[in-house]
N, C-alpha and C positions, 0 to 999 in steps of 0.2 A: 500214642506210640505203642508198636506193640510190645510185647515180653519176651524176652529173650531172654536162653539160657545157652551158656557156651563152659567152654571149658578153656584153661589158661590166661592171664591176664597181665601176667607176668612181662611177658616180651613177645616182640614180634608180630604178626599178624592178627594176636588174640589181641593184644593191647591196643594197635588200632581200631579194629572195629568196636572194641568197647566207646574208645573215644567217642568215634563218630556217631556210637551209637545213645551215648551218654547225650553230647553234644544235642540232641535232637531230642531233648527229654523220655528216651526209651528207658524202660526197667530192665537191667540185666544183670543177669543170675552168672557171677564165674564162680567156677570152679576148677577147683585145686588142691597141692599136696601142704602148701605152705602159707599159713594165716597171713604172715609176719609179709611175705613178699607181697600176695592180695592186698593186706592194708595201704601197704606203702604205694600200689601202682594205683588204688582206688582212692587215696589221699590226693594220689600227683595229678588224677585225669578230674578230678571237682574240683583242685586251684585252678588248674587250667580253665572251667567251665563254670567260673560261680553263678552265672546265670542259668543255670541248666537245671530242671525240672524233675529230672529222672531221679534214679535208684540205682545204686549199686551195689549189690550183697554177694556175700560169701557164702560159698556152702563147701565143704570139706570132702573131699574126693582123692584117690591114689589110684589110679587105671592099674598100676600091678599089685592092687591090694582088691580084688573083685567084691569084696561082701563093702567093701566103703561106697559101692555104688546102687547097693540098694538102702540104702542107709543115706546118701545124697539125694536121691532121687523123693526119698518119703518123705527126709525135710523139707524139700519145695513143693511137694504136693499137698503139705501141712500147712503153707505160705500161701500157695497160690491155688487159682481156680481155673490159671488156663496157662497154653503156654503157645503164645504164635511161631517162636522159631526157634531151632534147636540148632546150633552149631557145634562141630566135633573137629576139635584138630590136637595134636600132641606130638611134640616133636622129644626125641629123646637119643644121645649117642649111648651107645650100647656098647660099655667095655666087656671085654670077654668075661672076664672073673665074673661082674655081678649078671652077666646074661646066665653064664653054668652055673652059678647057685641058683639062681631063680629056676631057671630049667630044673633042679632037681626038687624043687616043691611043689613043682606043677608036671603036668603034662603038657605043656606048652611051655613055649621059648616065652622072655618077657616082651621081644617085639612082637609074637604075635600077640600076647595077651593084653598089651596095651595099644597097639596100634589096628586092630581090629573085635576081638573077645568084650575086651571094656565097654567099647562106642556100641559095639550089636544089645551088650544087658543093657545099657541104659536106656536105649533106644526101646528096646522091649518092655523095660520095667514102666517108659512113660507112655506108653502107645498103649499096654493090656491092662 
């Protein structure tokens, strides 16, 4: 199966396809802001699968924290030697308050910086 690295694991479409992906003895790499939530949804998808062969690891990631994404990226290329598929998704509500503070550490909004900025460095940092 191949290797996969995706991002959130949490809920919703990332947790699916980890299943499926689990499910099928694939290795996959989520990543995330939050150990404690990763654990627990990578606890619940191996009861669900004890026949399943795969791998499922953590690596520590925050798309509006930019340096934690080269720093994710070095720990799986410390892990692994290859990587067949890379999925990017992140879903996030944007209250005004923590958008204008974030806005004012950056030069970017935090929707842009995490729903496009983050997925471009990492994509860069594993491709060069």
């Amino acid at each position: 199966m191949e290797l996969v690295r995706r991002t959130d694991i949490s809920i919703g479409v990332g947790k699916e396809l980890c299943k499926i992906l689990y499910q099928h003895n694939g290795t996959v790499y989520v990543a995330g802001r939050s150990q404690s939530k990763a654990d627990s949804a990578i606890e619940e998808i191996k009861q669900a699968h004890p026949n399943s062969d795969g791998r499922l690891e953590f690596l520590h990631v925050d798309l509006a924290d930019l340096p934690t994404i080269k720093k994710s990226v070095e720990d799986f290329m410390n892990r692994e030697q290859r990587l067949d598929v890379l999925t990017n998704s992140e879903f996030r509500f944007f209250r005004d308050v923590a958008a204008d503070q974030y806005a004012g550490q950056t030069c970017y909004s935090l929707a842009l910086g995490t729903l496009n900025i983050a997925h471009m460095q990492k994509i860069h940092r594993i491709a060069c």
